[in-house]
C-alpha positions in Angstrom: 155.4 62.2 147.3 151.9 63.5 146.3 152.7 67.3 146.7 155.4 68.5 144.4 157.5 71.7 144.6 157.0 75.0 142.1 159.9 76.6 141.9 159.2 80.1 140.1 158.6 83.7 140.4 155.1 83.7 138.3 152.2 85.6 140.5 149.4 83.9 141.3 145.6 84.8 139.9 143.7 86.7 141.9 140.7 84.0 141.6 140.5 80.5 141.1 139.8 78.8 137.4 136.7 78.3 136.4 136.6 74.7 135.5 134.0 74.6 132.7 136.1 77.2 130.4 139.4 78.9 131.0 142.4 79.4 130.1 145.0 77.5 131.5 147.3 79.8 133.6 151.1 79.9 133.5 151.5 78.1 137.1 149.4 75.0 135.9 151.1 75.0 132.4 154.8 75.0 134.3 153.1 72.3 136.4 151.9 70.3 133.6 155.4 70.0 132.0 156.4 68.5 135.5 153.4 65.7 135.1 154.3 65.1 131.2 157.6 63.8 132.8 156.0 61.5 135.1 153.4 60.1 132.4 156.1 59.7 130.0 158.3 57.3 132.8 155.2 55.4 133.2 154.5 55.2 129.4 150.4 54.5 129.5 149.0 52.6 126.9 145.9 53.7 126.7 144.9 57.8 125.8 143.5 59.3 129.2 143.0 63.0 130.7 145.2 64.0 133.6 145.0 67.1 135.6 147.2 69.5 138.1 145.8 71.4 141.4 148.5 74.8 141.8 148.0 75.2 145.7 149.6 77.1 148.9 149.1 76.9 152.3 146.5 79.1 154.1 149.7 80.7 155.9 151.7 81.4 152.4 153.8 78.5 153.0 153.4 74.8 151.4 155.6 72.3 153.7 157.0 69.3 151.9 157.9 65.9 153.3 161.8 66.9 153.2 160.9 69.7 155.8 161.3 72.6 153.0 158.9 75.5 153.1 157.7 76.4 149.8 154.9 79.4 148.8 153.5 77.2 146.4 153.5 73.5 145.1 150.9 71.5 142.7 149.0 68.0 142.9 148.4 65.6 139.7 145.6 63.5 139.3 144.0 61.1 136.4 140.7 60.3 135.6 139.4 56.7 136.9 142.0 54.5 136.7 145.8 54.3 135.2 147.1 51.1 133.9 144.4 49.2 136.0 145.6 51.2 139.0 144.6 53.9 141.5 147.5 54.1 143.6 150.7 55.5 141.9 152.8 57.6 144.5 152.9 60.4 142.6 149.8 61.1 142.1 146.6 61.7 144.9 144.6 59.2 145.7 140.8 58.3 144.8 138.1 60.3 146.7 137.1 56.7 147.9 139.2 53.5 146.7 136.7 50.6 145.5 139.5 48.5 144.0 140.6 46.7 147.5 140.1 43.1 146.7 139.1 42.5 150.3 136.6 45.4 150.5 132.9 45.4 150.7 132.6 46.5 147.3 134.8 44.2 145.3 133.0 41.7 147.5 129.6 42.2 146.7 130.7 42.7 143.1 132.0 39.0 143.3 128.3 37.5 145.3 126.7 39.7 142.3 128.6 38.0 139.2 127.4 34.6 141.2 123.9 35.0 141.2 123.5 36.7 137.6 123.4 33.4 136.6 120.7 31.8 138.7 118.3 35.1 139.2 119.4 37.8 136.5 116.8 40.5 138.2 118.2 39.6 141.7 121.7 40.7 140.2 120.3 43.3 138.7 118.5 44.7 141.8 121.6 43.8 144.1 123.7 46.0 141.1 122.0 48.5 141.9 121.9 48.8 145.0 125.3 48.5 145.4 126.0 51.5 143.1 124.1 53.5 145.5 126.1 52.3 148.0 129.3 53.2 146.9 128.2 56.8 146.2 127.1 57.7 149.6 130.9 56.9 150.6 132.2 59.6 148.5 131.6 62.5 151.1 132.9 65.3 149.7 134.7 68.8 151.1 134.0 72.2 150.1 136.4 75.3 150.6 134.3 76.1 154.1 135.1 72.6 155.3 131.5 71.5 154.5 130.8 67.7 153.7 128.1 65.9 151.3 128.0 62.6 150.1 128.0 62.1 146.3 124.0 61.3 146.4 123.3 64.3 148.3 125.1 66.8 146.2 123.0 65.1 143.3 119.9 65.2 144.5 121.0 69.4 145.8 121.9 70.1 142.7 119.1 68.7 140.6 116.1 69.6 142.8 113.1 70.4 141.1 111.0 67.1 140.3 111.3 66.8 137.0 115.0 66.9 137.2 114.9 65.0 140.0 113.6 62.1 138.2 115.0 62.1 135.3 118.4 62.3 137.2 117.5 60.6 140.2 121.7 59.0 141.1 124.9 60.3 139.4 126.0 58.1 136.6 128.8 55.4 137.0 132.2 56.5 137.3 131.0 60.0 139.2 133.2 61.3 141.8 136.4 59.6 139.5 137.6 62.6 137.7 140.6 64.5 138.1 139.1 67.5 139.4 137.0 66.0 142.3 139.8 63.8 143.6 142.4 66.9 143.2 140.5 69.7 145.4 139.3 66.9 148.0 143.3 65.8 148.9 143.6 69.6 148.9 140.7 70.4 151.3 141.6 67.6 153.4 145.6 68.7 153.9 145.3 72.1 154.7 146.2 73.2 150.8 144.6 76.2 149.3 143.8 75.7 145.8 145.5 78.5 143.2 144.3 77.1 140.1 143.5 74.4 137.8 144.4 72.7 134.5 143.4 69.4 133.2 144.8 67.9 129.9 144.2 64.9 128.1 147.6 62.4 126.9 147.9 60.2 124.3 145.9 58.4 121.1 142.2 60.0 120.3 140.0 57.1 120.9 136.9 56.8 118.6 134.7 57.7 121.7 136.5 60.1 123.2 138.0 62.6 120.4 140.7 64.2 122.6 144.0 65.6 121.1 147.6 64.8 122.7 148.7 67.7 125.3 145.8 69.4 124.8 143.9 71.2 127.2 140.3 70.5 128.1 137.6 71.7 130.7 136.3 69.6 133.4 133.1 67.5 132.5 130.1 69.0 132.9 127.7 65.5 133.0 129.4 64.1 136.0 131.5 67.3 137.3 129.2 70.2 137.5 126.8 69.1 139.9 129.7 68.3 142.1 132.3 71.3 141.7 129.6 73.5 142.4 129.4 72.2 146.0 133.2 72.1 145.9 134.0 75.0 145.4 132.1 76.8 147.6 133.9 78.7 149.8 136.5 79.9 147.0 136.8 83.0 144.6 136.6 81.7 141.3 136.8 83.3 138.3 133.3 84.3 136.3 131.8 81.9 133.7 133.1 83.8 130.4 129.6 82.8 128.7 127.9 85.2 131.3 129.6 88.2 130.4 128.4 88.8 127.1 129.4 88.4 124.0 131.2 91.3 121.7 128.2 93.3 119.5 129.6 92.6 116.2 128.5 94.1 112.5 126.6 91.0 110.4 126.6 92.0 106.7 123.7 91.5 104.4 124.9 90.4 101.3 120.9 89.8 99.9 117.4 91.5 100.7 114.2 91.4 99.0 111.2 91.5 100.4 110.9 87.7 101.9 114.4 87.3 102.6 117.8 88.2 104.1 120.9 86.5 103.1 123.9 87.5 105.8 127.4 86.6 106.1 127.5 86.0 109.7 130.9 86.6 111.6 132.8 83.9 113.6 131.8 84.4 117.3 127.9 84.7 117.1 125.4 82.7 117.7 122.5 81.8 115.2 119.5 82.1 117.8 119.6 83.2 121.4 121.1 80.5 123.3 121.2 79.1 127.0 122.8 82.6 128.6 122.9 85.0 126.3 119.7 86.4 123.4 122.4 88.3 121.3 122.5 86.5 118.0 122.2 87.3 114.5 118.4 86.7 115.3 117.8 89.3 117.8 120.0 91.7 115.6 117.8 91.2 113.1 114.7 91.0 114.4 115.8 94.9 115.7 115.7 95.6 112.3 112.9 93.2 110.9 110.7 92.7 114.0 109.4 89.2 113.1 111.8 87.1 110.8 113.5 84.1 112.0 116.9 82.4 110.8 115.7 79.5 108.7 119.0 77.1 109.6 121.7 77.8 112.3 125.4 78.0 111.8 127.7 76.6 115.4 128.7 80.0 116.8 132.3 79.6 115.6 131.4 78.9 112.1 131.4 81.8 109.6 129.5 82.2 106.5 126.4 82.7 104.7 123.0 82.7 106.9 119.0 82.7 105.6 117.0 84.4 107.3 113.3 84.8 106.4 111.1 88.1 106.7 108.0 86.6 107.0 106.4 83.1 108.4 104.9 82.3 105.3 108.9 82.3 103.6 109.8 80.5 106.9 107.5 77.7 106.8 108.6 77.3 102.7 112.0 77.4 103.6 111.8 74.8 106.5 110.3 72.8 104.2 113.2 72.6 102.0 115.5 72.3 104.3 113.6 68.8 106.0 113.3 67.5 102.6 117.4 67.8 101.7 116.4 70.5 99.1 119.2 72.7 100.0 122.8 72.2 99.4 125.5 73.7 101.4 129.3 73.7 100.4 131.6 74.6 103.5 135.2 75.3 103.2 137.6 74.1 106.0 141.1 74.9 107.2 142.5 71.6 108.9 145.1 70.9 111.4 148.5 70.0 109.5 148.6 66.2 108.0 152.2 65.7 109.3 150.6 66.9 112.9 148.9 63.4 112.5 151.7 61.0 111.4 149.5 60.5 108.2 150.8 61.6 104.9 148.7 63.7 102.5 149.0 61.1 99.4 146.8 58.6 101.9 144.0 60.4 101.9 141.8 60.1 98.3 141.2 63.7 96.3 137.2 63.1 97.5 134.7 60.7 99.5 131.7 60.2 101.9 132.1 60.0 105.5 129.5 58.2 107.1 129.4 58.8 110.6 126.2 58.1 112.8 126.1 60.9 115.4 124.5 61.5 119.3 124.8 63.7 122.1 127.4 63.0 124.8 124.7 63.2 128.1 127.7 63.4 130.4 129.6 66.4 128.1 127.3 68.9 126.7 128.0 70.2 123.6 130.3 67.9 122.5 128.6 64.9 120.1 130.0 61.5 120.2 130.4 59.0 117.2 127.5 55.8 117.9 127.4 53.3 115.0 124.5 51.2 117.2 122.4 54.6 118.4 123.8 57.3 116.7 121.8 58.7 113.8 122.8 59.0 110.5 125.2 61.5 109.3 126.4 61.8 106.2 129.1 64.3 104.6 130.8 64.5 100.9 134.2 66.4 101.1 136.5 67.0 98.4 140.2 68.3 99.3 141.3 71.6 97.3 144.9 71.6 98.7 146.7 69.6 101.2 145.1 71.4 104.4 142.4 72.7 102.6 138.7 70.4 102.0 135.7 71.4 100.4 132.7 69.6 102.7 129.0 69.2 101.5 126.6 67.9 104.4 124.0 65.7 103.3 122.2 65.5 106.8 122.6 68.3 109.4 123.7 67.0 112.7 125.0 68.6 115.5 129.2 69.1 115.0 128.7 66.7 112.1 131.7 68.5 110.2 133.8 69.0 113.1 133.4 65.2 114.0 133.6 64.1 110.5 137.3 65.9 110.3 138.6 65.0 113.5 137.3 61.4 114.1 139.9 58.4 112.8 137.2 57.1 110.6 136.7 60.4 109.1 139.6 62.4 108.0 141.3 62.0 110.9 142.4 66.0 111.5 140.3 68.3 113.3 139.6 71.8 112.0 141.7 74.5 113.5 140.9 76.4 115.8 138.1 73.3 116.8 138.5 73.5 121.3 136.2 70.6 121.4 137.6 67.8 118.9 140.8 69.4 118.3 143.1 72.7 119.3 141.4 75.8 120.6 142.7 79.1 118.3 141.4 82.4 117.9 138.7 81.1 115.5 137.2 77.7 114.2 138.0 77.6 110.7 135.1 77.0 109.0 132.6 78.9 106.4 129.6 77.9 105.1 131.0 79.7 101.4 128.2 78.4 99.4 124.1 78.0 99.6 121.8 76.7 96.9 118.3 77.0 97.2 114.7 77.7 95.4 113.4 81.1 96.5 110.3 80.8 98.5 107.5 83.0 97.1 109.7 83.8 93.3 110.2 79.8 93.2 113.9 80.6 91.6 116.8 78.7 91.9 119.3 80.9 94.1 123.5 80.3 94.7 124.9 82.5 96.7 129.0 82.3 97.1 131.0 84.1 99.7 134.5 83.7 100.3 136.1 83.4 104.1 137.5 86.6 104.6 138.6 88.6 107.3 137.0 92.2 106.0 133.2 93.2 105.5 131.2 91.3 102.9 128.3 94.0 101.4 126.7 94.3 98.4 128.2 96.0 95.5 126.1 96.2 92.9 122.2 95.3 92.1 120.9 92.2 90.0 124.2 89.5 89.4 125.8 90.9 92.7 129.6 90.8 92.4 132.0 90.8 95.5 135.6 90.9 95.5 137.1 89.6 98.6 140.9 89.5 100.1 141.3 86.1 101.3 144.0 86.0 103.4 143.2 83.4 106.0 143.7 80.7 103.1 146.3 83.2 100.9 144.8 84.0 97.6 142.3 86.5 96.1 138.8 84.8 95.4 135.3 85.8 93.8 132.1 85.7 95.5 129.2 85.5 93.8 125.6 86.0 94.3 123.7 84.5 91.3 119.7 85.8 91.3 118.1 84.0 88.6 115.4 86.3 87.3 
């Protein structure tokens, strides 16, 4: 049976989930215990994401194969295939099944493996081809009953010319996800969808840096061009990103007449981003029309910021930082060892972690680990208590901390509060506490030290500016310094 039973009082949302960042809603987390079951029984060996579809009838009433009438009942669905197979009772079936042995495609894929030996282009060519092929079968529903094949909602979706080429067919595997496959068996039964969860179960591979039971939006690479026809049709829920982001206060802890130092909050961006110019820039520029931040912080982190006043202390500041002239020290909060199955005395007091990084095309932001294209990434880290480490980046990559926590080569524990390699919290616990660095126009040597805190960081005092700051995110009183060599 693909459509399973909800049996529970919990009201519905009044729109449906917006894939690309949500939370997950209490009828898809009741559902998802229901699926955990199932997985469990059939014990995969390999770490995969699965997903559940909360629907109803367009009367109110979802009818099950015992002849029951039930106001609401959910669908499961995996990603690709399971154990080699796309046909497990329990869960929907593949927008278009290309495993038949006897089908045109396993067919061609046979004639193809044939000639790669006598004419590698031919095979090549014939590949190709047969890719396209298979994407104009997935012809895919939308909430008004509306149908596109794969290729069409591609080419819709990226229409301008440059996209157009340089996304010209979706990538393998498109159309594969658990998403897609979930709202198609619902569009094509009659089922209105409610809402929508997907999670990922099992081991963290070291491509895909996923945590057990966690929860995880649907892929943006291969998924957003086609959910965007999909769900046409149906209410959905706004994209959080577009509403704004809360004005916060960002504290200057230095100021002369080249330079700001700030303690920027967790939540902010560094520059104006994608959907939204509020950032500790354009604050500051408000107040400094002009000055630029010098380096950028992920939006999550916390911690100490340079901003320069004028392009002459920009362009000597960017110097530094291309040439590894400035050192960072970041403190970290990480997920709990035991969480991990790995105890505390294996890891050593300090180290390197050498990690070559690149984007992940098919999941913006997320970075993946590539030891053949990646480039290089280096970090030093040096553990102050069990959960605790001290990190110093040596190159400045994209998530290179968060990866380098999180990935099994690395430390193998994501920072809390990390919803991309780890387990989403009410912050990402991490603070760039420390900055070293020669002063652009005074040529001094400057440290600034600022503890994570959950209060205001100002300045106190002129000259050797002392802070005192209540630490109580890692539970003891420290000192922040900022030392001005004069």
């Amino acid at each position: 049976m693909v459509l399973h039973p909800l049996h529970t009082n919990i009201a519905k949302p009044e729109r449906f989930t917006y894939p690309f960042n949500y939370e997950p809603h209490p009828l898809c987390q009741l559902a998802v215990k229901e699926v955990q079951a199932e997985i469990a029984r059939i014990n995969p060996q390999e770490g995969k994401m699965f997903g559940v579809l909360v629907v109803e009838m367009d009367d109110g009433r979802c009818k099950m194969e015992d002849g029951r009438g039930k106001m609401l009942g959910f669908l499961a669905a995996y990603s690709g295939l399971l154990e080699g197979r796309n046909d497990w009772e329990y869960f929907v079936p593949p927008v278009y099944d290309a495993q038949q042995p006897d089908g045109y495609f396993k067919q061609q894929e046979r004639v193809i493996s044939q000639t790669s030996a006598i004419s590698p282009q031919t095979s090549k060519e014939m590949s190709q081809n047969l890719q396209e092929w298979l994407f104009h079968q997935y012809k895919l529903l939308n909430a008004r009953g509306e149908v596109k094949d794969l290729v069409a909602i591609w080419q819709d979706y990226y229409d301008r010319p440059k996209l157009r080429e340089k996304y010209p067919l979706p990538p393998g595997g498109t159309g594969d996800c658990c998403a897609p496959k979930l709202l198609q068996y619902a569009y094509q039964h009659g089922l209105k969808p409610v809402c929508m969860a997907e999670f990922w179960w099992g081991e963290s591979t070291k491509t895909e840096l996923r945590q057990h039971l966690n929860y995880y939006p649907a892929c943006r690479g291969k998924c957003k061009p086609i959910l965007t026809w999909m769900l046409q049709g149906l209410e959905v829920d706004p994209d959080p990103e577009l509403l704004g982001f809360q004005k916060m206060d960002i504290p200057v802890v230095y100021e002369d007449e080249w330079l700001l130092v700030v303690n920027k909050p967790s939540g902010i961006l560094s520059v104006p981003g994608r959907v939204s110019d509020y950032s500790v820039e354009t604050v500051m520029q408000e107040r400094y029309p002009g000055c630029k931040v010098a380096h950028r912080l992920d939006m999550g982190t916390s911690g100490l910021l340079i901003i320069a006043k004028t392009p002459d202390a920009y362009r000597a500041l960017q110097e530094q930082f291309i040439k590894h002239q400035v050192k960072k020290k970041y403190i970290a909060k990480l997920e709990d060892h035991s969480s991990f199955h790995i105890p505390h005395s294996s890891f050593p007091t300090k180290g390197r972690i050498e990690l070559p990084l690149r984007p992940d095309p098919m999941n913006r932001p997320r970075q993946v680990v590539d030891m053949e294209h990646g480039k290089r990434a280096v970090t030093d880290y040096e553990f102050i208590s069990p959960n605790i480490v001290a990190l110093y980046p040596q190159t400045g990559r994209t998530h290179q901390l968060r990866i380098h926590c999180a990935h099994p080569d690395g430390l193998g524990r994501p920072i809390v509060g990390d919803e991309l390699y780890g387990t989403k919290g009410e912050r990402l616990m991490l603070h760039a506490a420390e900055l070293w660095f020669t002063h652009p126009v005074k040529e001094v040597q400057m440290h600034f030290k600022c503890g994570m805190r959950n209060e205001e960081c100002g300045m106190v005092a002129s000259g050797d500016c002392q802070l005192r700051i209540e630490n109580s995110t890692f539970g003891h009183r420290s000192e922040a310094r900022i030392i001005q060599n004069s």
